[in-house]
C-alpha positions as CSV (number, residue, x, y, z in Angstrom):
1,X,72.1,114.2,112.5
2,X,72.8,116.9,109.8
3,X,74.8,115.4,106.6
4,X,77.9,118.0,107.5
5,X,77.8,118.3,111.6
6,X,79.1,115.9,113.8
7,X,77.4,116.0,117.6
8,X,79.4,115.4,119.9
9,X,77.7,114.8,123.3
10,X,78.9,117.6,126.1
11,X,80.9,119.5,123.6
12,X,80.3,123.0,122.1
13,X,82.2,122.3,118.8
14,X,81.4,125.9,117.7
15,X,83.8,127.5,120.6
16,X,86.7,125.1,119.4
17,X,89.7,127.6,118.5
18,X,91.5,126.7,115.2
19,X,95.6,127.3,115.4
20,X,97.1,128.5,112.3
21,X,100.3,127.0,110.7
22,X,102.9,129.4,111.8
23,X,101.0,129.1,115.3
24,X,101.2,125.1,115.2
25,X,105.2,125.6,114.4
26,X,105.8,127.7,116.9
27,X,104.0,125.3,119.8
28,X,105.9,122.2,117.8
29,X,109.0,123.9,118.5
30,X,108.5,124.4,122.6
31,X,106.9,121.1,122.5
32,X,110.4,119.4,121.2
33,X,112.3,121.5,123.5
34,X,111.1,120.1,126.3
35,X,107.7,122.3,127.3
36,X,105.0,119.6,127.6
37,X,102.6,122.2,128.9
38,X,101.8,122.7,125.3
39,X,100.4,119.8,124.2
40,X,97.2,120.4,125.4
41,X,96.9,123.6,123.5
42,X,98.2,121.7,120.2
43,X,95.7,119.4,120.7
44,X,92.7,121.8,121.4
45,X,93.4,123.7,118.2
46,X,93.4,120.6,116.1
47,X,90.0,119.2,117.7
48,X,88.5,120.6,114.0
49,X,90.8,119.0,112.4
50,X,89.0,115.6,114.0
51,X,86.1,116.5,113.2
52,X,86.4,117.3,109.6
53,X,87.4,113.7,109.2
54,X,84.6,111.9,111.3
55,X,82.1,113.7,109.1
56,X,83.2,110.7,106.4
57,X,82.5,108.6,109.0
58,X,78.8,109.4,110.6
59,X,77.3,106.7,108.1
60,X,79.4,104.0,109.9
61,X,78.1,104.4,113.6
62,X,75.7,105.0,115.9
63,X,78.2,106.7,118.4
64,X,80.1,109.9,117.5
65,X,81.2,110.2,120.8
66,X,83.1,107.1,120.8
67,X,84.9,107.7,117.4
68,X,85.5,111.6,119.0
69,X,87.8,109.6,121.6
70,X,89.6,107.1,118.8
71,X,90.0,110.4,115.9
72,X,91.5,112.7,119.1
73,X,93.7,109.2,120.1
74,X,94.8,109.7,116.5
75,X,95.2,113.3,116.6
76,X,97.8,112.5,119.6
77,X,100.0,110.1,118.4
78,X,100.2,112.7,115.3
79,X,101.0,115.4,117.7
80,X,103.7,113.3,119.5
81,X,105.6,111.9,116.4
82,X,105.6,115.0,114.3
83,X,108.7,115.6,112.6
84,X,109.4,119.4,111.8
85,X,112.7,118.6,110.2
86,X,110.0,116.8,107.3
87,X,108.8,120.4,106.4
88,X,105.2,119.3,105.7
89,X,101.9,120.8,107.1
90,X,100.4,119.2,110.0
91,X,97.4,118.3,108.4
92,X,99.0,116.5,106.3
93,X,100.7,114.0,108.4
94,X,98.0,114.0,110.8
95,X,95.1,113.2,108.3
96,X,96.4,109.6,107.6
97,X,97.0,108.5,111.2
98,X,93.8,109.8,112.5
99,X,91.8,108.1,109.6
100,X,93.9,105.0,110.7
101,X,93.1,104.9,114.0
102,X,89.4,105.2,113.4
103,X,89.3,102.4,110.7
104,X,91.0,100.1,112.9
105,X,88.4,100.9,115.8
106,X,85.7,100.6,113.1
107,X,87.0,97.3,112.0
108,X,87.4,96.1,115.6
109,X,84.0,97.0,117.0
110,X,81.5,96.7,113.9
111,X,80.7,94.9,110.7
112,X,81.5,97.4,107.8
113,X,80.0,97.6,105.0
114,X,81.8,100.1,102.3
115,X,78.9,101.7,100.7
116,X,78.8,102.0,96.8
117,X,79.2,105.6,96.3
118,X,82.7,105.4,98.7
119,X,83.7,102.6,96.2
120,X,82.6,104.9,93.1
121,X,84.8,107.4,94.0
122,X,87.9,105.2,94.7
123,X,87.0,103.3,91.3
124,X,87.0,107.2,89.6
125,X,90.1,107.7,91.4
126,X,91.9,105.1,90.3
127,X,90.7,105.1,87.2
128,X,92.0,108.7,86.7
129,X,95.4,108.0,88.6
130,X,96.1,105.1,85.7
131,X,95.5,107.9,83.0
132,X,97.4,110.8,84.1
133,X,100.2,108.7,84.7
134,X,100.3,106.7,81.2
135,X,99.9,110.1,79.7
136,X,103.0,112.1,82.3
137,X,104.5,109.5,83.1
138,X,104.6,109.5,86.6
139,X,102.2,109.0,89.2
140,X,99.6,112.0,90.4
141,X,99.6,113.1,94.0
142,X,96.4,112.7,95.9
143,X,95.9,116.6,96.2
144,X,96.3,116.6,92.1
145,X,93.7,114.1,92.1
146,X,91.4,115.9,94.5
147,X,92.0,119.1,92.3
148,X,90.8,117.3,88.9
149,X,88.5,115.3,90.4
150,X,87.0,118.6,92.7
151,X,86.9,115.5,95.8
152,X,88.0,116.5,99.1
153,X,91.9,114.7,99.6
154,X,90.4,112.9,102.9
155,X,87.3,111.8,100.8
156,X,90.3,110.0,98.1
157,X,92.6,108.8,101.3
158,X,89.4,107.1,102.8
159,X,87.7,105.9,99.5
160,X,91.1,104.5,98.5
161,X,91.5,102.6,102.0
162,X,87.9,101.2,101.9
163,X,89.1,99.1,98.7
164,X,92.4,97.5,101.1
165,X,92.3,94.3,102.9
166,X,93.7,94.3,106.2
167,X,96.4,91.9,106.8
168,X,98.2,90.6,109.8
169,X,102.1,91.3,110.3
170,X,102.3,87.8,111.3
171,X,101.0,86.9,108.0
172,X,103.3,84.0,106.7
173,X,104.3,84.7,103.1
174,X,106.7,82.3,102.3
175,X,107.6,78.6,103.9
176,X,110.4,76.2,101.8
177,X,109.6,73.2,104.3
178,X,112.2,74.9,106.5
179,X,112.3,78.6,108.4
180,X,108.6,80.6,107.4
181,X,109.0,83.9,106.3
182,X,106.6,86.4,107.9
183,X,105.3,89.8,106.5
184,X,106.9,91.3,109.7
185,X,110.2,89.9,108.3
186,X,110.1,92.3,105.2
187,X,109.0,95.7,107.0
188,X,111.8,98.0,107.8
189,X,111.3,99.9,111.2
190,X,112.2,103.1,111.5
191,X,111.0,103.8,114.8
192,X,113.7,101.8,116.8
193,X,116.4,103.9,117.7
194,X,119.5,103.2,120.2
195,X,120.7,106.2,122.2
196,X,122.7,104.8,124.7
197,X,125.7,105.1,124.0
198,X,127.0,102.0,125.8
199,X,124.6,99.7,124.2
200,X,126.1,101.1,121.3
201,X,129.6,99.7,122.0
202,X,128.2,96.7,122.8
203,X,126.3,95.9,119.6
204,X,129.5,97.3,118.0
205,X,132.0,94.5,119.1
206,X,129.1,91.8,119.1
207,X,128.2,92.7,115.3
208,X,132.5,92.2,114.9
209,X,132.6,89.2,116.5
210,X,129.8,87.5,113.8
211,X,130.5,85.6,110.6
212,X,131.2,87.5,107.8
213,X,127.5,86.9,105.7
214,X,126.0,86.9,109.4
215,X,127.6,90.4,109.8
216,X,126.5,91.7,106.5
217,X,123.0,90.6,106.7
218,X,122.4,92.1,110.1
219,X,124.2,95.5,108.8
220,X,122.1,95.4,105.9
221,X,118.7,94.6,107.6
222,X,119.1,97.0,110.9
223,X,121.5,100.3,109.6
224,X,120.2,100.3,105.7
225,X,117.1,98.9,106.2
226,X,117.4,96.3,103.2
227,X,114.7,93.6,102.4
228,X,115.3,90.1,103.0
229,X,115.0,89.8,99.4
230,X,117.0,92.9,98.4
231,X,119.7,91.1,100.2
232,X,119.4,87.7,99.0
233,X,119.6,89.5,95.4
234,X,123.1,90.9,96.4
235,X,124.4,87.6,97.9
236,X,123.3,85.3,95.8
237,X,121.2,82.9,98.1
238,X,117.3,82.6,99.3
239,X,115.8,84.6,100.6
240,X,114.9,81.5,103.5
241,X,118.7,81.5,103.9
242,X,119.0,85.3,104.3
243,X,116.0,84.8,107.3
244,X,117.8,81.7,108.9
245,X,120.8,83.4,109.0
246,X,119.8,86.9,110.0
247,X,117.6,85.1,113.0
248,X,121.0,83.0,113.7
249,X,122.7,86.6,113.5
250,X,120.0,87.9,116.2
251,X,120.4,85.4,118.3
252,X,124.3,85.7,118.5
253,X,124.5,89.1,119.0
254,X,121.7,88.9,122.1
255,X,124.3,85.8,123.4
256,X,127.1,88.9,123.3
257,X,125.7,91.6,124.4
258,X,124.5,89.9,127.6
């Protein structure tokens, strides 16, 4: 296999058609309105896009054609939960989620083994990031860094990631002989939304009917997205409590809304 060409069994990559951005916006904006028959074509002019990032990836595995499948998986759920109302490129949301999901099928299905020069260039990266931003004062963007550095910004994002430990969401972080506090517990989810606007009213009087702290806690956690700990700053208690009482909270408001 050629150092810069990815094969890709049964597919002429050369006849792929590249979209341009005012192109992409325009399909983005039928796609959101309701016209699913062009998703296809969003993801058809983005198959380069894939590829571009699997070429970082040829030294990892002996099958292309099975990361094609995981990078174009990627490229989907890109497709699917791009926000035009963010008024980024594409590319640039789609680059991270695509790398993700073929690290995590790399991870699954392989031993990895990070090879030195991947870790040389996040170690350069790094090294300049800590620089720029004692001498600025604030902290470089990856495409400065890919500028300076004249590195590719996928070749940073992925030499960067090679140097992070996975860890579980069910990871347990902190445990005072009562309630254990799980990673999960301090992520704030922004995916989750209610539009029903029934189920509204009835988390509406439910929340009303909890304790005071209860009530606070849960408004804190699910509209503001607060910490646990932020929270248990404010109040004044632990940060176990906070948990104890915001599953307590939970529980309650499922009892109501039933």
């Amino acid at each position: 296999m050629a150092r810069h060409k990815v094969d890709i069994s049964g597919f002429n990559t050369s006849n792929i058609k590249v979209l341009t951005n005012n192109e992409m916006m325009e399909l983005f904006k039928r796609l959101k309105s309701g016209d699913s028959t062009v998703r296809e074509e969003l993801v058809n002019g983005n198959l380069k896009l894939v590829l571009s990032i699997l070429k970082k990836f040829v030294n990892r595995t002996d099958n292309m054609d099975d990361l094609f499948q995981i990078g174009c998986i990627g490229l989907i759920k890109s497709i699917d939960n791009f926000d035009l109302s963010h008024n980024v490129r594409f590319s640039t949301y789609a680059v991270p989620m695509i790398i993700g999901e073929v690290k995590r099928y790399l991870r699954d299905n392989n031993s990895i083994r990070i090879s030195r020069s991947i870790k040389d260039v996040a170690y350069k990266v790094l090294k300049l990031k800590e620089e720029m931003t004692t001498v600025t004062g604030k902290e470089p963007t990856i495409d400065e860094l890919a500028k300076i550095l004249e590195i590719d910004s996928i070749d940073i994002i992925v030499a960067l990631d090679s140097l992070k430990d996975p860890i579980s969401m069910f990871e347990p972080i902190y445990n005072d002989g009562g309630d254990t506090i799980y990673l999960s517990d301090q992520l704030e989810d922004k995916k989750e939304k209610i539009d029903s606007w029934d189920i509204r009213i009835y988390l509406k009087d439910a929340v009303h009917k909890l304790k005071n702290k209860e009530r606070r806690i849960i408004i804190d956690r699910f509209i503001f997205g607060k910490t646990q700990m932020e929270i248990a700053d404010e109040i004044g208690i632990s940060q176990a409590q906070v948990s104890r009482l915001e599953k307590s909270a939970v529980d309650n408001v499922k009892k109501l809304v039933k």
